[in-house]
C-alpha positions in Angstrom: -15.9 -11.3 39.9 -17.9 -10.7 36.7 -15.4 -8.0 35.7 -12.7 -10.4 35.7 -14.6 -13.4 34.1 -15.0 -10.8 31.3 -11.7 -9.8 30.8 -10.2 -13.1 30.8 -12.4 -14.2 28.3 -12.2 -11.4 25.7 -8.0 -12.1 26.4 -8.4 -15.3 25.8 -10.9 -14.6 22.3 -8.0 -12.2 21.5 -5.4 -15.3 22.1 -7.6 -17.5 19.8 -8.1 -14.9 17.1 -4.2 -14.4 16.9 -3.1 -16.7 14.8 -5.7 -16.5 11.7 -5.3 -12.8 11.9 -1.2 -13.2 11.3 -1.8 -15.7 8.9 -4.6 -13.1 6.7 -1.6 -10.5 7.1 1.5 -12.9 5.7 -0.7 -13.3 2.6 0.4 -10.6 -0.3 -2.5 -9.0 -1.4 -3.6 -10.1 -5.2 -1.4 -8.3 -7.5 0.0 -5.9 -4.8 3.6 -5.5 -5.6 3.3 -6.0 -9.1 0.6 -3.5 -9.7 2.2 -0.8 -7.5 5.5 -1.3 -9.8 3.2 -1.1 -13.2 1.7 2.5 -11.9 4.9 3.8 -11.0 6.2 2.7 -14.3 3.2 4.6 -15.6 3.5 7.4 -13.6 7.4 7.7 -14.5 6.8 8.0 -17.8 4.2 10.4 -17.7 6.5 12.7 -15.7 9.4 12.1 -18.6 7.2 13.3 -21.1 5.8 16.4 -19.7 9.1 16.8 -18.5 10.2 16.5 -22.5 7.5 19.3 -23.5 8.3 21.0 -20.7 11.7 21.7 -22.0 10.6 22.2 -26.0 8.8 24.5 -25.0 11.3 26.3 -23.3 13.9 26.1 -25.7 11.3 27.4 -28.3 10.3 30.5 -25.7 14.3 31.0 -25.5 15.5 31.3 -29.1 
């Protein structure tokens, strides 16, 4: 009988808990998209200009 006392309080804890824990997960994290789209930016353009040397260089190896 203790058993079940048990697990139909921590189902109904879990019940309770639901809704503040959707609510914390609807919320955007502070700067999350926007900072994900600045490092790629970042990142993209980092890649372009190696790519760019990457290809000097080669063309100076090749003549």
């Amino acid at each position: 009988m203790i058993r079940l006392n048990l697990f139909i309080g921590v189902i109904m804890n879990s019940m309770s808990e639901m809704p503040t824990e959707l609510a914390e997960q609807k919320q955007p994290a502070p700067g999350g998209a926007l900072a994900d789209v600045e490092a790629l930016d970042q990142e993209i353009a980092a890649l372009q200009s190696r790519l760019a040397a990457l290809r000097a260089k080669r063309l100076r190896t090749s003549s």
